[in-house]
C-alpha positions as CSV (number, residue, x, y, z in Angstrom):
1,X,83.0,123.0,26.1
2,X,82.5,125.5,28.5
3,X,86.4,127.1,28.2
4,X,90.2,126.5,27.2
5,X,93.5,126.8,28.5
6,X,95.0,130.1,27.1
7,X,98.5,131.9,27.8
8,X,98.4,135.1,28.1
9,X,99.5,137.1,24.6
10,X,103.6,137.6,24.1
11,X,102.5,140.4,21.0
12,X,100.9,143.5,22.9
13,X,101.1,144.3,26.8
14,X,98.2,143.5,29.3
15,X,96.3,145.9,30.7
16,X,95.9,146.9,34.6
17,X,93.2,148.9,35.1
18,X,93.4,150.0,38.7
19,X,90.5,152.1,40.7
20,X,92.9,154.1,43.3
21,X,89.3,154.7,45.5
22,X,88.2,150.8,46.1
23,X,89.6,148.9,47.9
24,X,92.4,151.4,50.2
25,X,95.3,149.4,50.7
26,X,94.5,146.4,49.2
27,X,94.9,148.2,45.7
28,X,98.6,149.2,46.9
29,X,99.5,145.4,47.4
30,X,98.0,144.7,44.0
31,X,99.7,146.8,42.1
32,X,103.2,145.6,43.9
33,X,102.3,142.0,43.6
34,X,101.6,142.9,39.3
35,X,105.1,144.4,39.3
36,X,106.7,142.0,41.2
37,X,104.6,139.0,39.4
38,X,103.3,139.2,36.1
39,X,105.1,137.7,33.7
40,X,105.4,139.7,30.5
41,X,104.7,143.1,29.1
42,X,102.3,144.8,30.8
43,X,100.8,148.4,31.3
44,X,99.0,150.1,34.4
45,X,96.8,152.8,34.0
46,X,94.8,154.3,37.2
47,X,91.0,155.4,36.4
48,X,90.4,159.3,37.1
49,X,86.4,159.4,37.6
50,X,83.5,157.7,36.9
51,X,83.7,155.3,33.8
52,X,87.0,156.4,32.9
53,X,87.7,152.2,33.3
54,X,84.6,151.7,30.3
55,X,86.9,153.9,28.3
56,X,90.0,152.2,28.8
57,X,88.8,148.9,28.5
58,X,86.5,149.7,25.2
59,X,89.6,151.8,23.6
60,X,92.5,149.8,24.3
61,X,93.8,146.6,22.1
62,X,95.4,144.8,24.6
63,X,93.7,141.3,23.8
64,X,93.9,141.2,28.3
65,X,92.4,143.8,30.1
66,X,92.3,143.7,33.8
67,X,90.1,145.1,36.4
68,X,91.7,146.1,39.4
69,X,89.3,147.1,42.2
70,X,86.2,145.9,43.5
71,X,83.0,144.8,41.9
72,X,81.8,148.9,40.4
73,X,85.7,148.3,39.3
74,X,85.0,144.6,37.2
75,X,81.8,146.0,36.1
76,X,82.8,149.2,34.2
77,X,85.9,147.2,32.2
78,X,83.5,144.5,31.5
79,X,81.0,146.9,29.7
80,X,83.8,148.5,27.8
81,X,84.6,145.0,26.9
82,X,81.5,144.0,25.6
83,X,80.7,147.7,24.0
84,X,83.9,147.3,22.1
85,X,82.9,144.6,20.3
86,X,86.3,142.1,20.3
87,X,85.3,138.6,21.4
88,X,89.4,137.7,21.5
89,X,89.1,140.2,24.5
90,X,89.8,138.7,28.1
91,X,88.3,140.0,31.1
92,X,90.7,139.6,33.6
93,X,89.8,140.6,37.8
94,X,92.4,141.2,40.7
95,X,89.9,141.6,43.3
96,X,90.4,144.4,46.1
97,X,87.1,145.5,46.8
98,X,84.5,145.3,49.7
99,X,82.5,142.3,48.4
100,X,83.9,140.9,45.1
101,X,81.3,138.9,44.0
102,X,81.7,138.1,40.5
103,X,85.4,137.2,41.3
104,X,85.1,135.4,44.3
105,X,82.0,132.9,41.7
106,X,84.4,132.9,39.1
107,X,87.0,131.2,42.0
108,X,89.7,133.7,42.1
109,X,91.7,134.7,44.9
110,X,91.8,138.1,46.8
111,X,95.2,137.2,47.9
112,X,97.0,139.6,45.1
113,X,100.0,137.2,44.4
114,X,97.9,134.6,43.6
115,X,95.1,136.6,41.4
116,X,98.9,138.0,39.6
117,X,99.5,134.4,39.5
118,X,96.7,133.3,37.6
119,X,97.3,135.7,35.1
120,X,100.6,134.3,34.3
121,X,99.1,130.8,32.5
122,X,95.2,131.3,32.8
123,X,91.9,129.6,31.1
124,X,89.1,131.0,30.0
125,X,85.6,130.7,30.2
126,X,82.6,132.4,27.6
127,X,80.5,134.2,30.5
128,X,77.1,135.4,30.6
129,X,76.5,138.9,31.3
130,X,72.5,140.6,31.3
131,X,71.2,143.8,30.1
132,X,69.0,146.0,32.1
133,X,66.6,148.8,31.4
134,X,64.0,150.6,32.7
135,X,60.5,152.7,31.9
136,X,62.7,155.8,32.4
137,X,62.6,157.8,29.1
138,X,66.4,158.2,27.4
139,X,67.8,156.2,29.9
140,X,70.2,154.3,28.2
141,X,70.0,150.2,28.7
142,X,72.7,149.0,30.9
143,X,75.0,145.9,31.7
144,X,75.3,143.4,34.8
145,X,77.6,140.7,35.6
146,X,76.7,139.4,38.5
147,X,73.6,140.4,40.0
148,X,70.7,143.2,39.9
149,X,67.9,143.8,42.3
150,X,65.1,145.4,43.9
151,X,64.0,145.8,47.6
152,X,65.8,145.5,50.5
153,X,69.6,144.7,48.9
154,X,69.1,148.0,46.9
155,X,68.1,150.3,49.7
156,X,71.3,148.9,51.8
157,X,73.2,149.5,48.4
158,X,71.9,152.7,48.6
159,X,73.0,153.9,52.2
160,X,76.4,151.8,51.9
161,X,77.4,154.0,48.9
162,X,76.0,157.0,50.6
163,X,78.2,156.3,53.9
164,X,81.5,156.6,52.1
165,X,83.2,153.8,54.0
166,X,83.7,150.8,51.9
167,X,84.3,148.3,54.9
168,X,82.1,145.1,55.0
169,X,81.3,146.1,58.8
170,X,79.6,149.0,57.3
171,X,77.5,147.5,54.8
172,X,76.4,145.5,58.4
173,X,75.7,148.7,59.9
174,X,73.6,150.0,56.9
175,X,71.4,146.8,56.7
176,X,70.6,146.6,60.7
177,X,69.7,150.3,60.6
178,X,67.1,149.8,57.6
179,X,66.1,147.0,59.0
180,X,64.0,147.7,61.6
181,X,62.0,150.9,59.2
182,X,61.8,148.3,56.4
183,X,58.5,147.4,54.8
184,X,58.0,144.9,52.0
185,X,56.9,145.7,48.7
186,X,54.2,145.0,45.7
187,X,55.8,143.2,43.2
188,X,54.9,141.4,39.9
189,X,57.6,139.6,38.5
190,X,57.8,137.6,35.0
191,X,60.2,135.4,34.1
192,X,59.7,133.7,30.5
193,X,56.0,134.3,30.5
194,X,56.2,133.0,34.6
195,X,54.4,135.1,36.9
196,X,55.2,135.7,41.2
197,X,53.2,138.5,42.5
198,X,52.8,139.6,46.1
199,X,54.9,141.4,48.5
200,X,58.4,140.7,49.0
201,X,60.9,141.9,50.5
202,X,63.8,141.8,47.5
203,X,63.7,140.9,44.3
204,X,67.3,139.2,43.3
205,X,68.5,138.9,39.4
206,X,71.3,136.4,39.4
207,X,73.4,136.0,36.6
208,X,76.5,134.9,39.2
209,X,75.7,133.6,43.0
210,X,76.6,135.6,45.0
211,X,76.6,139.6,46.4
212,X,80.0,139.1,47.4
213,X,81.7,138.2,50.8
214,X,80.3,134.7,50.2
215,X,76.8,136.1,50.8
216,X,75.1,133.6,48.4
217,X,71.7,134.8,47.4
218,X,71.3,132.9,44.4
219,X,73.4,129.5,45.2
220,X,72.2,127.8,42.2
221,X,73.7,130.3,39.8
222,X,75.7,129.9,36.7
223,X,77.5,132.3,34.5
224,X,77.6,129.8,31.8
225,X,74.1,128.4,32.1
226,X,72.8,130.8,29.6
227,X,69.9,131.5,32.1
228,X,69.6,134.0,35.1
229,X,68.3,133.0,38.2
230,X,65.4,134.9,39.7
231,X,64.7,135.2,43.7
232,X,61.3,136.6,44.7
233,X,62.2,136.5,48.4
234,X,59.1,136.9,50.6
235,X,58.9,138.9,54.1
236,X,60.0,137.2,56.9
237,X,60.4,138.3,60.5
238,X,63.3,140.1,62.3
239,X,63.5,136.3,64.5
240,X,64.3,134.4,60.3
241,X,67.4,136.5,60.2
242,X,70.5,134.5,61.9
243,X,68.6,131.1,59.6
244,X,68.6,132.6,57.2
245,X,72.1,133.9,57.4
246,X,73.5,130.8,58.1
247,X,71.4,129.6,54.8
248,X,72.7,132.8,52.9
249,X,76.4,131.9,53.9
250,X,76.3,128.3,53.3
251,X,74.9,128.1,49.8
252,X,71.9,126.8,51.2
253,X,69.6,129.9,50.8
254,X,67.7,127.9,47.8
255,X,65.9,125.6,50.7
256,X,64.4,128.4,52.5
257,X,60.9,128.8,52.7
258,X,60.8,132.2,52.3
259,X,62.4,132.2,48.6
260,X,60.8,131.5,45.3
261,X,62.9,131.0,42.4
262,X,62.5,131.2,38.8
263,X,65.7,130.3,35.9
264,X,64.8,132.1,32.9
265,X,66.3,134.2,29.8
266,X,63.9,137.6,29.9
267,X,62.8,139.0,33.3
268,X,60.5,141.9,34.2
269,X,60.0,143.5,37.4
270,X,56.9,145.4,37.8
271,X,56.2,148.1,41.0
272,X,54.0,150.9,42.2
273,X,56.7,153.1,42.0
274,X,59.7,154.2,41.3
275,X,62.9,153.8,43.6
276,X,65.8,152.1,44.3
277,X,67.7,149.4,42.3
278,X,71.1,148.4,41.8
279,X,73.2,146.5,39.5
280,X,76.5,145.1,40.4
281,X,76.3,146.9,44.0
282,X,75.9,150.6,42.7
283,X,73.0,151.7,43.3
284,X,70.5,154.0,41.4
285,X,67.0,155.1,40.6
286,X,64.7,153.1,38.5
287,X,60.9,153.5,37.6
288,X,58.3,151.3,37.9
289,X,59.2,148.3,35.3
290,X,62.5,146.9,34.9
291,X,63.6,144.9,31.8
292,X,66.3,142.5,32.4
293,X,67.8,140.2,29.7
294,X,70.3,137.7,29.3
295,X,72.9,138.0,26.7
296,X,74.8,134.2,26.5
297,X,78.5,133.4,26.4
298,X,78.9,136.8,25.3
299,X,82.2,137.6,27.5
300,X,86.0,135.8,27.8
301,X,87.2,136.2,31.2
302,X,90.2,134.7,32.6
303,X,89.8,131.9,35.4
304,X,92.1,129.3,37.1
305,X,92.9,126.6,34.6
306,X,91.4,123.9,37.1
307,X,88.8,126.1,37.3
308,X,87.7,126.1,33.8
309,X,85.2,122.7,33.8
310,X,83.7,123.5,36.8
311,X,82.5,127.5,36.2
């Protein structure tokens, strides 16, 4: 059984999370669309800086926490979720972000009514989230929903952040610019004692499909499968790009040529250096191996009821 049908609970208020950066005035319509909406007790409290959402979500006992903002947003309550130990806890997402990946897999609407609306009588599903670490020393392991990576996606992740305008014509922008100054990498990647090596020109970890927008770089994805899917994608030219769009927009990326996919539970990316990687769309610096793992069904997020079966 992959979920069940749950109301939301009448003894303690649900809490909003909301990131007042992501998402400009797409958060304002959210939080009018909770007030206006949501049917019972509820609080809202707005995030001052970087994982002040963790906090909340790991410290509060509301047995519904919400993530309201884009996918850095659902990310950070997740984590707090999972750090604070209380499977009863739901994840719940209003999206209003740039991409909203894990959201838009999970078959929830952007329109803010609605997401408010499927809070009001939701299911829910046990989700898979993955830990990643690096050859860093003292970095502390970290956590991923919906996808991680190497290569290309990470550079772009990179220069989006860096650009300060969280627009999806932007995150265009940044990838055309790179593009053309863009040279594949070494790579040695092993997925349950399975080996790729060679240059490539990303490395994809999907524990959901998709980077968001409907971009689906790893179609055959499940966050219930207890497996993440791994995409060793190798170079292609500039003249591959609008088929492999098309591919990449119509869940059909799996058939390309240029992609080599593994499904397995432990993953570990090897490189001749150190540089950029991201997890859920931020970005950051890693070293030279990276150490990803899948922890199963370890999550309760909140989903359409009709969605439940199908996740």
């Amino acid at each position: 059984m992959r979920g069940s049908s749950m109301g939301k609970a009448e003894s303690n208020k649900a809490l909003f999370i909301v990131n007042p950066i992501s998402g400009s005035g797409k958060k304002k319509k959210a939080v009018e669309a909770i007030e206006k909406c949501y049917r019972g007790p509820y609080e809202i409290v707005y995030t001052k800086y970087p994982g002040h959402a963790e906090e909340l979500s790991r410290e509060s006992d509301s047995s519904l926490v919400v993530a309201v903002g884009g996918d850095g947003t659902v990310s950070e309550v997740a984590r707090g979720i999972v750090a604070g130990g209380d499977p009863s806890k739901t994840l719940g997402i209003i999206p209003c972000g740039s991409g909203d990946g894990l959201a838009l897999h999970l078959g929830l609407s952007r329109d803010p009514v609605k997401a408010v609306g499927c809070l009001n009588g939701y299911g829910t599903v046990m989700m898979d989230y993955a830990t990643i670490r690096d050859d860093t020393p003292d970095r502390p392991e970290g956590a991923f929903f919906c996808t991680a990576g190497v290569g290309f996606d990470a550079d772009v992740a990179e220069a989006f952040a860096a650009s300060g305008h969280r627009r999806l014509w932007n995150y265009i922008a940044c990838a055309l610019r790179l593009w053309w100054k863009f040279k594949p990498g070494d790579y040695r990647v092993v997925v349950d004692g399975k080996e790729i090596a060679g240059k490539a020109s990303m490395i994809t970890v999907g524990n959901a499909s998709q980077w968001g927008n409907g971009a689906m770089i790893a179609p055959l994805a499940s966050v219930t499968d207890g497996v993440l899917d791994v995409s060793f994608s190798l170079p292609f030219s500039t003249f591959r790009i609008p088929a492999l769009a098309v591919m990449l927009l119509t869940g059909r990326l799996y058939k390309a040529k240029e992609l080599k996919i593994l499904k397995g539970k432990e993953v570990s990316i090897y490189r001749t250096k150190r540089g950029a990687a991201h997890y859920d769309g931020d970005p950051c610096v890693m070293g030279e191996r990276i150490d990803i793992r899948i922890c199963p069904a370890a999550l309760r997020v909140a989903v359409p009821q009709k969605k439940v079966e199908s996740i």
